[in-house]
RODO-2510 file (C-alpha; in nm, 4 decimals, decimal comma):
residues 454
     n   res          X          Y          Z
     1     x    17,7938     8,5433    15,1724
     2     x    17,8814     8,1414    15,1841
     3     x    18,0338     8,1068    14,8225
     4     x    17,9990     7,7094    14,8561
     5     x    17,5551     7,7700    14,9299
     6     x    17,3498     7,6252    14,6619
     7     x    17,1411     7,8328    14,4120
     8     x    16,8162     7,8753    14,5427
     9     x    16,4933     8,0353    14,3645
    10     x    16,1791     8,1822    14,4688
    11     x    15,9697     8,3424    14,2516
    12     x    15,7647     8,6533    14,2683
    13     x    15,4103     8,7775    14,0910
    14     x    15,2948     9,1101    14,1223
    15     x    14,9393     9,0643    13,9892
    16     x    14,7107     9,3977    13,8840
    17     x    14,5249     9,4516    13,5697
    18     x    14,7318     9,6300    13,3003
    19     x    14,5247     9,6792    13,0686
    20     x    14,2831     9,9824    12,9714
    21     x    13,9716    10,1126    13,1193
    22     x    13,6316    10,0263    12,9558
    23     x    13,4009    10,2495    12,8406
    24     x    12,9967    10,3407    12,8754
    25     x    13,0207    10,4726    12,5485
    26     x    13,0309    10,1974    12,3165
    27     x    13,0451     9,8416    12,4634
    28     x    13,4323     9,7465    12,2875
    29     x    13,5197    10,0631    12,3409
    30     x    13,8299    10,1702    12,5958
    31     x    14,0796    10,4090    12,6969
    32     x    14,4567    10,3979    12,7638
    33     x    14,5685    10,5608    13,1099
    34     x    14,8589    10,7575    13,1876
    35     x    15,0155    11,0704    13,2192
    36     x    15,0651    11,2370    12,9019
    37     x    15,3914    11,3993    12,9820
    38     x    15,6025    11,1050    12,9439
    39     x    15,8660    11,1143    13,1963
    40     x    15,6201    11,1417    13,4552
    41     x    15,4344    10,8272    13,3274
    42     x    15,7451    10,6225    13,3631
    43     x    15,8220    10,7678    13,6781
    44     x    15,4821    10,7166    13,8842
    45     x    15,4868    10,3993    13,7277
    46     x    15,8323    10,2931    13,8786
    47     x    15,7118    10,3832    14,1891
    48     x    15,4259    10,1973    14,1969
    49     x    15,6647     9,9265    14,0993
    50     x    15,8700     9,9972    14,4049
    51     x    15,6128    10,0236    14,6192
    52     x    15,5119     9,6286    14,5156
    53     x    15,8663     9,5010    14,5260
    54     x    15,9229     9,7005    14,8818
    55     x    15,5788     9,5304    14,9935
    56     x    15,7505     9,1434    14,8674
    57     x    16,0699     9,1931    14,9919
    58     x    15,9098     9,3462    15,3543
    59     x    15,7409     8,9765    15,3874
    60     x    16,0724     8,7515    15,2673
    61     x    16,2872     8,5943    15,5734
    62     x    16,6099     8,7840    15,7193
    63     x    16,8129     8,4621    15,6413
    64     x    16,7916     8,5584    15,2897
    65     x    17,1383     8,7257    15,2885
    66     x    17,2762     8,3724    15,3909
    67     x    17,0855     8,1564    15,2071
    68     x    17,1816     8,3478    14,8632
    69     x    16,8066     8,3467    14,7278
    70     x    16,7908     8,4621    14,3553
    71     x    16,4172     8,6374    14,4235
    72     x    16,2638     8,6471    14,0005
    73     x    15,9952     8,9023    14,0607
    74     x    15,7235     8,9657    13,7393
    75     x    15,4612     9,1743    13,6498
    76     x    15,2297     9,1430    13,3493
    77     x    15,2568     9,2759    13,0157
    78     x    15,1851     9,5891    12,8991
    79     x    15,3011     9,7571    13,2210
    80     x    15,4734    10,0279    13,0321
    81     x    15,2910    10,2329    12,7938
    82     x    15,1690    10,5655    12,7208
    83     x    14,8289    10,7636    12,6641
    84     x    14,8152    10,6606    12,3189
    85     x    14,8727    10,2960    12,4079
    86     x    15,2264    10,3014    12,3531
    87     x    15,5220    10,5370    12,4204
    88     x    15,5447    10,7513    12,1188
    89     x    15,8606    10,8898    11,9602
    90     x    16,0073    11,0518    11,6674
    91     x    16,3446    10,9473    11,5910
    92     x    16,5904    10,6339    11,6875
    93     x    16,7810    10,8387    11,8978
    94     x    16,4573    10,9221    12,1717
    95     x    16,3511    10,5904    12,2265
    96     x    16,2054    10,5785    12,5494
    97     x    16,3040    10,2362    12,6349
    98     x    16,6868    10,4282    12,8165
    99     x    16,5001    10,6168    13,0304
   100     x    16,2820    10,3497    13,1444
   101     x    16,6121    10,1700    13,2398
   102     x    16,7607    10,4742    13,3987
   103     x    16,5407    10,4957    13,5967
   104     x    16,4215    10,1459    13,7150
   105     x    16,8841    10,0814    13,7367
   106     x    16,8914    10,3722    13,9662
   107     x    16,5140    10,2619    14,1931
   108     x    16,6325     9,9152    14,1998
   109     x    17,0013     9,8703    14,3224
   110     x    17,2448     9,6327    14,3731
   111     x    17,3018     9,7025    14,7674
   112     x    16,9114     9,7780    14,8288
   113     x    16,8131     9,4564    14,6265
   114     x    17,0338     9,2022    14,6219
   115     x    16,9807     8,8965    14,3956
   116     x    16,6477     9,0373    14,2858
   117     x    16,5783     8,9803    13,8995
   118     x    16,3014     9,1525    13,7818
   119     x    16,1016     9,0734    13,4547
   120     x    15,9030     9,3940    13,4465
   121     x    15,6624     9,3075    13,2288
   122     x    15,6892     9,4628    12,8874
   123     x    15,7330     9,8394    12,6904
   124     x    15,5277     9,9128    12,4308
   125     x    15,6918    10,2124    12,1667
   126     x    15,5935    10,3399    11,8380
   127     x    15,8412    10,5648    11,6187
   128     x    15,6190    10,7607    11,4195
   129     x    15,7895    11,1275    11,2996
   130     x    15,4759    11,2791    11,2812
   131     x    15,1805    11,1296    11,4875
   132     x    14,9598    11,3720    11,3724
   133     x    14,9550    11,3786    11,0196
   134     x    14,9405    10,9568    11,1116
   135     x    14,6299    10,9228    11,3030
   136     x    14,4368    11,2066    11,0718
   137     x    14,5516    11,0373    10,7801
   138     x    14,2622    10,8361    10,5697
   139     x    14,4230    10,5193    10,5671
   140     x    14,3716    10,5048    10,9406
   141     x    14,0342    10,6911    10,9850
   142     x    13,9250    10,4509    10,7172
   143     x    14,0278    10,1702    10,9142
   144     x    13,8685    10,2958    11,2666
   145     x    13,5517    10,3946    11,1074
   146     x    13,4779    10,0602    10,9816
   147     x    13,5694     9,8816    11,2894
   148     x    13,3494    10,0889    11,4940
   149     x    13,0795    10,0496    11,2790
   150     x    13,1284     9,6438    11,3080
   151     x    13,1502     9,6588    11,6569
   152     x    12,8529     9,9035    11,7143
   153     x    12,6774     9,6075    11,4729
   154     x    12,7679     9,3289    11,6463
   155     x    12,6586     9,4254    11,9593
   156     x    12,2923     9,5030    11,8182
   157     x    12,3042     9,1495    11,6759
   158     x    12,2368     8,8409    11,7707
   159     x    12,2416     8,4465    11,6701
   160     x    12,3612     8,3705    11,2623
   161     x    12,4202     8,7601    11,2375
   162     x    12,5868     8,8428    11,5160
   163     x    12,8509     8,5324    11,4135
   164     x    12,8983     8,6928    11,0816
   165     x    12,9823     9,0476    11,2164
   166     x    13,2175     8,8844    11,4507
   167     x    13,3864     8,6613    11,1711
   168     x    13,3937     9,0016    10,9339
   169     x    13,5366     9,2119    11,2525
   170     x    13,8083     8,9664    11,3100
   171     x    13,9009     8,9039    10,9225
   172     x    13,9254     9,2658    10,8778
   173     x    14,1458     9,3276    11,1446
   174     x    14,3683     9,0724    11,0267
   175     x    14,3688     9,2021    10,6712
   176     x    14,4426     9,5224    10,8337
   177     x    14,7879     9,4044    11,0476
   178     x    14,9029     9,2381    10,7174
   179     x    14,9693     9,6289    10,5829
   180     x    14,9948     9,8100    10,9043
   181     x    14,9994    10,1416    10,9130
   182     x    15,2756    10,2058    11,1901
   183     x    15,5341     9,9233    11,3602
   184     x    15,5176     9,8991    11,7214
   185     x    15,7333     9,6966    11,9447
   186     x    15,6016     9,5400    12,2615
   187     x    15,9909     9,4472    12,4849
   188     x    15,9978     9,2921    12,7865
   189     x    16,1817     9,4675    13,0674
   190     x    16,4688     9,2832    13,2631
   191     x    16,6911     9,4433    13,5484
   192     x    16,8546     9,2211    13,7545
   193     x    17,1287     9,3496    14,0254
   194     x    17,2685     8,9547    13,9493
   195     x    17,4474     9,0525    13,6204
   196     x    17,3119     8,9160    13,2846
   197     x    17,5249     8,7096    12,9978
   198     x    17,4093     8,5830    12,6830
   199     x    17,4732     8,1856    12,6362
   200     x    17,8124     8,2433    12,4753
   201     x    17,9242     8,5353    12,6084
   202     x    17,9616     8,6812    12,9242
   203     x    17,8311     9,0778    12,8991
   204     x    17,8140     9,1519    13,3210
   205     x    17,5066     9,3390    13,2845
   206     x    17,2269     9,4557    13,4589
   207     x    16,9702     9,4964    13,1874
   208     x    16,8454     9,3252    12,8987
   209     x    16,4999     9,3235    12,6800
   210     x    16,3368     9,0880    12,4606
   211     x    16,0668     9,1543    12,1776
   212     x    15,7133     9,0468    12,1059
   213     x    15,7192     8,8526    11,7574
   214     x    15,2810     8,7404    11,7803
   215     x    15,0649     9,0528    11,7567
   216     x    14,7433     8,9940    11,9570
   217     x    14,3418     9,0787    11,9476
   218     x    14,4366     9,1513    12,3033
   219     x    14,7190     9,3767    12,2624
   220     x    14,5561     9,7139    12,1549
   221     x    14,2165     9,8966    12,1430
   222     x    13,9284     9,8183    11,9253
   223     x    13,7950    10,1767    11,9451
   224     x    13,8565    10,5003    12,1690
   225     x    13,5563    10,6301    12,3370
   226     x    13,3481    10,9067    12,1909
   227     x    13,5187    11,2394    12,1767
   228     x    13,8434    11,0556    12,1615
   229     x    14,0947    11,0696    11,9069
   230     x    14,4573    10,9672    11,7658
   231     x    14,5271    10,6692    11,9856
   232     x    14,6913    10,3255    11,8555
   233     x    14,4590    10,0989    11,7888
   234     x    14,4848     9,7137    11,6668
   235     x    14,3559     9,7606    11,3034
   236     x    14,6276     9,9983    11,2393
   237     x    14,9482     9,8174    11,3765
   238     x    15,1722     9,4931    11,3530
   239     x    15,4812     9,3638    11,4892
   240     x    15,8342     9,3263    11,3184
   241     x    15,9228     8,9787    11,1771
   242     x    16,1725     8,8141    11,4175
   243     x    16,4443     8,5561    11,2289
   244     x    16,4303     8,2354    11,4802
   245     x    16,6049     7,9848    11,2340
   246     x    16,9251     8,0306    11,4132
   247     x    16,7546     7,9949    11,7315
   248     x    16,6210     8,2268    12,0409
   249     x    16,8933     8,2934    12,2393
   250     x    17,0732     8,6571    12,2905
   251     x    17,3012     8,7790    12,1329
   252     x    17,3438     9,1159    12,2668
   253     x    17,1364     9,3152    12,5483
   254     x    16,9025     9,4466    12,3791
   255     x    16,8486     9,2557    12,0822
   256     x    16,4624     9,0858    11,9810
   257     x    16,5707     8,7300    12,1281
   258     x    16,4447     8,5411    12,3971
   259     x    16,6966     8,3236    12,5683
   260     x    16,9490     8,5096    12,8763
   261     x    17,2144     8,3580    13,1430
   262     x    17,2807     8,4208    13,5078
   263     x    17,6513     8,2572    13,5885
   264     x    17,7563     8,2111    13,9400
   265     x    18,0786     8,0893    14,0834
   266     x    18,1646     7,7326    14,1590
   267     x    18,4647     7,6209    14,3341
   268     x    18,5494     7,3524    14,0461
   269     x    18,3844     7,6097    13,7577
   270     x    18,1269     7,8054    13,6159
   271     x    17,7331     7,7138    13,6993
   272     x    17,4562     7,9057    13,5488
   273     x    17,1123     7,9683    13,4992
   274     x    16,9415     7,9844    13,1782
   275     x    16,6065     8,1991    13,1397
   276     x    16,3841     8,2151    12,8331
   277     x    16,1079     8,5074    12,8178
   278     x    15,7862     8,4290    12,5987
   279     x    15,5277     8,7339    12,5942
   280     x    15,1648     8,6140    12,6080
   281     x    15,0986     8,4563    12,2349
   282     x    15,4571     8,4075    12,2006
   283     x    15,4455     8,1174    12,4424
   284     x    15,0631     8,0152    12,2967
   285     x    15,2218     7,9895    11,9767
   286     x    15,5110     7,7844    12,0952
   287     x    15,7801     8,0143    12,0167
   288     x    16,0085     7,8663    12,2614
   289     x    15,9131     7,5231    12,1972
   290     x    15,9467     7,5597    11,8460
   291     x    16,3023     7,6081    11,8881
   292     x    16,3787     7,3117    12,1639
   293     x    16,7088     7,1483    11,9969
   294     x    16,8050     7,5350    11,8542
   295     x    16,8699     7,7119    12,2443
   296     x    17,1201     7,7272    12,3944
   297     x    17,3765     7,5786    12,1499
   298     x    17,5746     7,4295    12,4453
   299     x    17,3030     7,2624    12,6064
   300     x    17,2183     6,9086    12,3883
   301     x    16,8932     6,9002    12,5588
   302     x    16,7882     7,2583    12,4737
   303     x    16,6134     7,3287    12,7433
   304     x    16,5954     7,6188    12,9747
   305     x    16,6187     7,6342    13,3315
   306     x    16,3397     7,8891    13,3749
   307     x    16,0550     7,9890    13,1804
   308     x    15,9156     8,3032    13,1893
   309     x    15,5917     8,4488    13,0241
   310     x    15,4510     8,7934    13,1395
   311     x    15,1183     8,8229    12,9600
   312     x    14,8000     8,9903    12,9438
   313     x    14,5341     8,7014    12,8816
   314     x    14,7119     8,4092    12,8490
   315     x    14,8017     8,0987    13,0661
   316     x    15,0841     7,8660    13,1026
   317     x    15,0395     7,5659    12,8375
   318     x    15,1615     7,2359    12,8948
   319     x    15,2578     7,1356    12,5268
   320     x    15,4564     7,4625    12,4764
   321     x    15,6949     7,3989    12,8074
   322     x    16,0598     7,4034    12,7531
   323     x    16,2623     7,4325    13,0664
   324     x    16,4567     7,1063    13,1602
   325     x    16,3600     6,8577    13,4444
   326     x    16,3190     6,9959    13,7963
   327     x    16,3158     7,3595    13,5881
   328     x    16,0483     7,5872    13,6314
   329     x    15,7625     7,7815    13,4219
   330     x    15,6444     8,0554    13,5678
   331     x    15,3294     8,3236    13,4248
   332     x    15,1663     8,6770    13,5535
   333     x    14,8711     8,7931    13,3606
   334     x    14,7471     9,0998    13,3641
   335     x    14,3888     9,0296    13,2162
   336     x    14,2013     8,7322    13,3388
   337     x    14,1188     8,5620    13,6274
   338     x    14,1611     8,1765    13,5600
   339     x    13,7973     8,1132    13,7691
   340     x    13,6079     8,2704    14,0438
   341     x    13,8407     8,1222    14,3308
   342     x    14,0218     8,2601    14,5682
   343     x    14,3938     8,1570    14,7524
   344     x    14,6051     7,9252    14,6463
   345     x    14,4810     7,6515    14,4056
   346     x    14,5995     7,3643    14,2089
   347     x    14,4715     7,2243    13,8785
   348     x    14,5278     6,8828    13,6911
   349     x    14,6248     6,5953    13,7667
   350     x    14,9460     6,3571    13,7580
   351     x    15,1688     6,4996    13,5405
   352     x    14,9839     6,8398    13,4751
   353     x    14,9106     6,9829    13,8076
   354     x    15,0515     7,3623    13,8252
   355     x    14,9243     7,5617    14,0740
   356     x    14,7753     7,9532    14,0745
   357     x    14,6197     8,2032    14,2294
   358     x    14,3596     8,4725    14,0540
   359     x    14,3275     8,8478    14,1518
   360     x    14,0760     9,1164    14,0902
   361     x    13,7494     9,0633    13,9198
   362     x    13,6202     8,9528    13,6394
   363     x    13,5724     9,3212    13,4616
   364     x    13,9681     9,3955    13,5632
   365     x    14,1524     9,0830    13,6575
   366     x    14,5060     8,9014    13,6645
   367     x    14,6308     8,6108    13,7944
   368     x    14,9841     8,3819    13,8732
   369     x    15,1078     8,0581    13,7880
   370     x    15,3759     7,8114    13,8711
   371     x    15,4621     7,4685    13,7447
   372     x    15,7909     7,2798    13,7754
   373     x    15,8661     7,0130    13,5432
   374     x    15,9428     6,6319    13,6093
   375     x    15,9536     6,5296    13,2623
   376     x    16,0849     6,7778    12,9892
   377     x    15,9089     6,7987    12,6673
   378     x    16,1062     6,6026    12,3836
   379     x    16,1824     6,8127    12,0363
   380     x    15,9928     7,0878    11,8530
   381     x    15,6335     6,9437    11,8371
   382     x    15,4230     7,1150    12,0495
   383     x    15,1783     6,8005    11,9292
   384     x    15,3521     6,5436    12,0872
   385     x    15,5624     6,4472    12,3903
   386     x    15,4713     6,7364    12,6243
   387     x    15,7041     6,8197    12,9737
   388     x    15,5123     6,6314    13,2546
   389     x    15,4715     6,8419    13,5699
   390     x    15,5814     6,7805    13,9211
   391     x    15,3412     6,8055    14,2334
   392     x    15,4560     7,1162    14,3889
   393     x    15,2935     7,1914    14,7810
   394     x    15,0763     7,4741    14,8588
   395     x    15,1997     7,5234    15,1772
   396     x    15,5044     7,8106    15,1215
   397     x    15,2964     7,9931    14,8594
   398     x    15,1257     8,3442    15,0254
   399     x    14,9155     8,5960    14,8888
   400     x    15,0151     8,9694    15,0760
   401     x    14,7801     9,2775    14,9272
   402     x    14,9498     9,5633    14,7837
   403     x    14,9346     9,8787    14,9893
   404     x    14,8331    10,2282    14,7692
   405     x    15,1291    10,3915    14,6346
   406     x    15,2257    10,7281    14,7027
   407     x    15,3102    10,9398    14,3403
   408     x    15,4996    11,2037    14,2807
   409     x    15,3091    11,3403    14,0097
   410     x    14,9174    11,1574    13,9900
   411     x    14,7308    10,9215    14,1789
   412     x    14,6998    10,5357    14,1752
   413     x    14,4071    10,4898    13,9706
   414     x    14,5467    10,7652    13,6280
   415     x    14,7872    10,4352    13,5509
   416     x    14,5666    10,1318    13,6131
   417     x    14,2167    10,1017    13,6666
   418     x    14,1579     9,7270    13,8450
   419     x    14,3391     9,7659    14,2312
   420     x    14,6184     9,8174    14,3789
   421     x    14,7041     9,4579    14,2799
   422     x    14,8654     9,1842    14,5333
   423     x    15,2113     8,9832    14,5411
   424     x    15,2102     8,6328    14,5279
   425     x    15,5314     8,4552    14,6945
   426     x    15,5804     8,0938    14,5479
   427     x    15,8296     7,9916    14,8107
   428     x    15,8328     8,2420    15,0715
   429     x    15,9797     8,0659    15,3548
   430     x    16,1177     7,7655    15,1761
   431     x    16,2516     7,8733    14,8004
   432     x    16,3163     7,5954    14,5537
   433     x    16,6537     7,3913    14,5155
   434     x    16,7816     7,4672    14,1825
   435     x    16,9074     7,1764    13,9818
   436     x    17,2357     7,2728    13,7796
   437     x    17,2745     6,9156    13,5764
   438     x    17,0841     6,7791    13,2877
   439     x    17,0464     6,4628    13,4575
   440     x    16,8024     6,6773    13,7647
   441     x    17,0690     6,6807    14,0176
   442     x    17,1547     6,9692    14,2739
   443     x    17,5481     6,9985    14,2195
   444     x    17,7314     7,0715    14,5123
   445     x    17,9393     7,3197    14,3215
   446     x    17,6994     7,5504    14,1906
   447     x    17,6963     7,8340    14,4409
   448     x    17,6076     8,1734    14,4205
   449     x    17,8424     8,4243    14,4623
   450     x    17,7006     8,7588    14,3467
   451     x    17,8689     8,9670    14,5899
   452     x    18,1857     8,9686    14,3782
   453     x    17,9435     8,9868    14,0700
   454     x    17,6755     9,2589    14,1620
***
């Protein structure tokens, strides 16, 4: 590798519906997939990860190796989770969140994958020493019961009623998360074979997570189907409170905040790349932005160079952008399609066009986005003075379908329910100039050099 090439970028979406099947049983009513055996759920679904990054990296340029191309590749939300909608275990010391690392550390290496960084969606786990005694307990069947009886209402009614059932469902769900019944944590999953610092400290490695602070309506079942029994569902749960006041960037690997480095070598010093991660309503609720002047404490502007936001039903929104001028925000959604078109589109106008591209239908869909800013958004209000968007061409962006996946253990459609999904290359041919100065400027001494590093 050239140590004195400039950073470039190109970023990656692999788009398929994460989310659970629906049922004919009860309209509201759905079921998590998966192998129940555990280890075999996080393997087939590492290999139908491999099977989308091999289908990416199969379309990218041979010049790569030259160029130095950091390749960010995502996937939505909710990616990783078990039968009972999350990974379930009974003690600190069997969190499954190792072996999903093993595994995706030894799948994805440094020599196969070079300058890939991969934001793998998110984990969801729940410690719970004796499910069991849990789900029959009458705090929880309490709970379920009078949800499904709400829902199994509301769909009967319409007009004034049916608005009342669906203001009752919704208050009672929130009075519910208030005094959960179980903690679960929803982390997003980063391996990158370009090692990982925090903003003051330089760690050299290759896998970090971040945590979910905003519970969701999205983010578990309503009800199981009929016959079904002793699954998570959203009346019963809540997230743990995350401390921002000192700000969202890492501390250690693994810790709850949001905020990571990349350093590469420059002849006259140290360059870098800053990445925040915002999980669905974590971005919608401007956790990021909240914290603009508090991240990263050696940056006056606060800003990051990329933004990140894996998600299942949310969008990229202008007011809640953080990353610095000629930075970039960048979403996969595992949900919704953003309308009924299809290729490559752009939306808004001067100063708020990003561009996307939907997948799937409307039943099981997903979709990518990409903005890069012009204008960064000035301090914490997510009310006022908003990042303004730069016009970004659709000519490098592609759209390559996903081929099935051959499992070692299960087929395709026990994981995920809505296609084989497709990758979405923003910058396939061409990949984006990285600025490395708060003033928007490509320095001449930033270059990669991750074959010293990986």
């Amino acid at each position: 590798m050239n140590p004195k090439s400039r950073i470039q970028i190109r970023f990656i979406a692999y788009c398929l519906f994460t989310g659970p099947e629906q049922s004919s049983d009860l309209p509201g009513a759905q079921s998590y997939l998966g192998n129940e055996n555990q280890t075999a759920d996080i393997a087939a679904r590492i290999a139908i990860l491999k099977n989308a990054v091999d289908t990416a990296k199969a379309q990218l340029p041979e010049s790569d190796a030259d160029a130095q191309v950091v390749n960010v590749f995502m996937v939505p939300e909710f990616y990783f989770h078990g039968t009972k909608g999350a990974y379930i275990f009974s003690n600190a010391e069997s969190d499954p969140l190792p072996e999903i690392f093993d595994g995706l550390l030894r799948t994805f290496n440094s020599e196969d994958y070079p300058n890939w960084t991969l934001v793998l969606g998110s984990a969801v786990t729940a410690l719970i020493a004796n499910p069991e005694k849990l789900f029959a307990s009458d705090a929880v069947q309490s709970r379920n019961a009078v949800v499904r009886t709400l829902l199994m209402e509301k769909n009967k009614a319409y007009g004034a009623t049916y608005d009342l059932l669906a203001k009752t469902l919704s208050s009672f769900i929130v009075d519910c998360q208030a005094s959960p019944n179980l903690i679960v944590r929803d982390r997003a999953i980063i391996v990158s074979t370009i090692p990982l610092d925090t903003v003051s400290e330089a760690l050299g490695v290759r896998c970090m997570s971040s945590e979910k602070y905003f519970i969701s309506g999205e983010d578990f079942i309503l009800c199981e189907p009929k016959g079904q029994k002793g699954v998570i569902t959203e009346q019963m749960v809540a997230y743990d409170h995350i401390d921002l006041s000192g700000g969202d960037f890492k501390r250690v690997a693994f810790d709850e905040f949001a905020i990571f480095r990349q350093n590469f070598s420059g002849e006259n010093g140290a360059c870098y790349l800053d990445y925040g991660v915002e999980i669905c309503l974590d971005h919608d609720d401007a956790r990021l932005r909240n914290n603009l002047g508090f991240l990263p404490p050696d940056n006056p502007k606060g800003s990051v160079h990329v933004q990140l936001i894996p998600s299942y039903g949310s969008a990229i929104l202008q007011s809640n952008v953080v990353a610095k001028k000629q930075g970039f925000v960048f979403n996969c959604d595992g949900q919704l399609r953003l309308d009924g078109s299809e290729g490559v589109q752009q939306y808004g106008g001067d100063g708020a066009q990003y561009t996307y591209i939907s997948y799937g239908s409307t039943k099981y869909g997903a979709h990518s986005q990409f903005a890069r800013v012009d204008t960064p958004a000035l301090g914490n209000n997510p009310n006022s003075n908003s990042a303004q968007y730069l016009s970004i061409p659709d000519t490098d962006i592609l759209i390559f379908d996903v081929p099935r996946p051959v499992l070692g253990e299960g087929e395709f459609e026990d994981y995920y329910c809505g296609g084989y999904g497709a990758v979405h290359i923003y910058g396939l041919n061409s990949p984006y100039l990285v600025s490395s100065s708060d003033s928007g400027q490509v320095s001449d001494e930033c270059a990669v050099n991750t074959a010293t590093k990986a």
